[in-house]
VEXDREN-2710 file (C-alpha; in Angstrom, 1 decimal):
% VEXDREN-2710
k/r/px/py/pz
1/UNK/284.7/25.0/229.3
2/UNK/284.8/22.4/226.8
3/UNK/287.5/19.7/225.5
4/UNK/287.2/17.9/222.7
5/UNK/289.5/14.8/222.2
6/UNK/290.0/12.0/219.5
7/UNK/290.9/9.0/221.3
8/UNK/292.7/5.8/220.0
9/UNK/291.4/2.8/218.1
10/UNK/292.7/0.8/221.1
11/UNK/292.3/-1.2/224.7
12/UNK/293.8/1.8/226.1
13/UNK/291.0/4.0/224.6
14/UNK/288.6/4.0/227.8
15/UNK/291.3/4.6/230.4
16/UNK/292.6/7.7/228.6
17/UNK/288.9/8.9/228.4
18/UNK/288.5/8.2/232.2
19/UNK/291.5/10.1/232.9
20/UNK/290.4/13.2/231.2
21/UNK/287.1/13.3/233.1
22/UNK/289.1/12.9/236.2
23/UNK/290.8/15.9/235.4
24/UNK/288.6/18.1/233.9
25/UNK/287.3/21.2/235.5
26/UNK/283.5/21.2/236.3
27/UNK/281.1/21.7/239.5
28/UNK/281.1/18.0/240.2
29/UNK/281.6/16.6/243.6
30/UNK/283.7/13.5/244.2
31/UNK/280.9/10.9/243.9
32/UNK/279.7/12.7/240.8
33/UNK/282.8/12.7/239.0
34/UNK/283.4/8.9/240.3
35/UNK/279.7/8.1/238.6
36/UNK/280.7/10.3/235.2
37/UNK/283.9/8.5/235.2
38/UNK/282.4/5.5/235.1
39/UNK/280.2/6.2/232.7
40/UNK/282.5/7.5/230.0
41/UNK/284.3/4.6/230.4
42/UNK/281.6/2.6/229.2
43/UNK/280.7/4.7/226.4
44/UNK/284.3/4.5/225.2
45/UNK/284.3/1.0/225.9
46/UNK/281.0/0.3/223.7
47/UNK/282.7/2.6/221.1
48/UNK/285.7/0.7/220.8
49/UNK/283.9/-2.8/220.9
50/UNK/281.4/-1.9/218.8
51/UNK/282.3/1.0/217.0
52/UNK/284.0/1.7/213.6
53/UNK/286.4/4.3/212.9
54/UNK/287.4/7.4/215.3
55/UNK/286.2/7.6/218.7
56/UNK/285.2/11.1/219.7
57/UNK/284.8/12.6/223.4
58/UNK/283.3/15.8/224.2
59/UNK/283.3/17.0/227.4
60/UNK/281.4/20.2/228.6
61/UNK/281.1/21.9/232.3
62/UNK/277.7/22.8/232.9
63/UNK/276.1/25.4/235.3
64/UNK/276.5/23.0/238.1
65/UNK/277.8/19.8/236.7
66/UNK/279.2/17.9/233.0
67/UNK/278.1/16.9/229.4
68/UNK/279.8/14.3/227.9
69/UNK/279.2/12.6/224.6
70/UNK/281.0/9.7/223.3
71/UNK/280.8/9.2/219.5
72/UNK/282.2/7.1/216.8
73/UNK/281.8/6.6/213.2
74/UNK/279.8/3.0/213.0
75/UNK/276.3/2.8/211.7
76/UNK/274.4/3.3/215.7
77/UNK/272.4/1.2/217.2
78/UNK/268.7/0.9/218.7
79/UNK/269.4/1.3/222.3
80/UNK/265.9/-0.7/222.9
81/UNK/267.7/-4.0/221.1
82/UNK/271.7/-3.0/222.7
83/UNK/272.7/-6.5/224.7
84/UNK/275.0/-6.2/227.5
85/UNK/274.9/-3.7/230.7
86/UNK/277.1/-1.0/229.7
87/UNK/274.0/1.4/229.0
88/UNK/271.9/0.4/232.3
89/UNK/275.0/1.4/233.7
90/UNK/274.6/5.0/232.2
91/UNK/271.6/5.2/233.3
92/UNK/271.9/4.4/237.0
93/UNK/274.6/6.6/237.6
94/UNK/273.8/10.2/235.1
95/UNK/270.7/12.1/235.5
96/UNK/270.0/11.9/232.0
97/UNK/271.8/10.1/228.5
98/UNK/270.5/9.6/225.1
99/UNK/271.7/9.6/221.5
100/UNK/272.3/11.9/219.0
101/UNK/271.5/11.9/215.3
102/UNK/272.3/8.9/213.8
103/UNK/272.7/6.8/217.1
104/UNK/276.5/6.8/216.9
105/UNK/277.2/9.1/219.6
106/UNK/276.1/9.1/223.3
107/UNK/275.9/11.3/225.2
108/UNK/274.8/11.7/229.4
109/UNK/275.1/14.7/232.1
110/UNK/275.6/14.4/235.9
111/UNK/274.8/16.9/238.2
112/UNK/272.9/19.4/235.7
113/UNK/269.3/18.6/237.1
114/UNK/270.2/18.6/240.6
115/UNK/268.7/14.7/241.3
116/UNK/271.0/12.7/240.9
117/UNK/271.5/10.7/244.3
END
């Protein structure tokens, strides 16, 4: 399964993201989709603060758990030089993230490797 949604230019941008991961049908269990909802809601967060242009979420069930990926239309970023802790949070709570081409879309997955604590 796979949804793909254009959220709004707006505060309100990260809560409608978190609400779709909430309800989005995917092998997670409850801590897992409480880590991937927090994690999408810093993604969108970073998109909007950061960001230029339309925010993009992806979301995709895996085998046994969830792809998301969080773009917008800016000009990226190095990760290595990012201030702020919205991608160490990312990373403590997904098994893996990383970027795309052209470093304006994120992307993570929980529960696909099977070690995430």
């Amino acid at each position: 399964m796979v949804i793909d949604a254009e959220l709004p230019r707006a505060p309100n941008a990260a809560f409608q993201a978190r609400t779709l991961v909430a309800d989005f049908g995917c092998g997670l269990d409850r801590v897992e989709r409480g880590d991937a909802i927090i994690a999408v809601s810093e993604l969108v967060a970073n998109a909007y603060r950061h960001g230029h242009g339309r925010i993009t979420l992806r979301l995709r069930s895996l085998s046994d758990g969830l792809r998301a990926e969080v773009g917008d239309e800016g000009r990226g970023f190095d990760p290595q030089a990012a201030a702020g802790v919205g991608l160490g949070v990312v990373g403590a709570v997904s098994d893996a993230w990383g970027l795309n081409a052209g470093a304006t879309e994120v992307w993570f997955e929980i529960g696909a490797s099977g070690n995430h604590d």
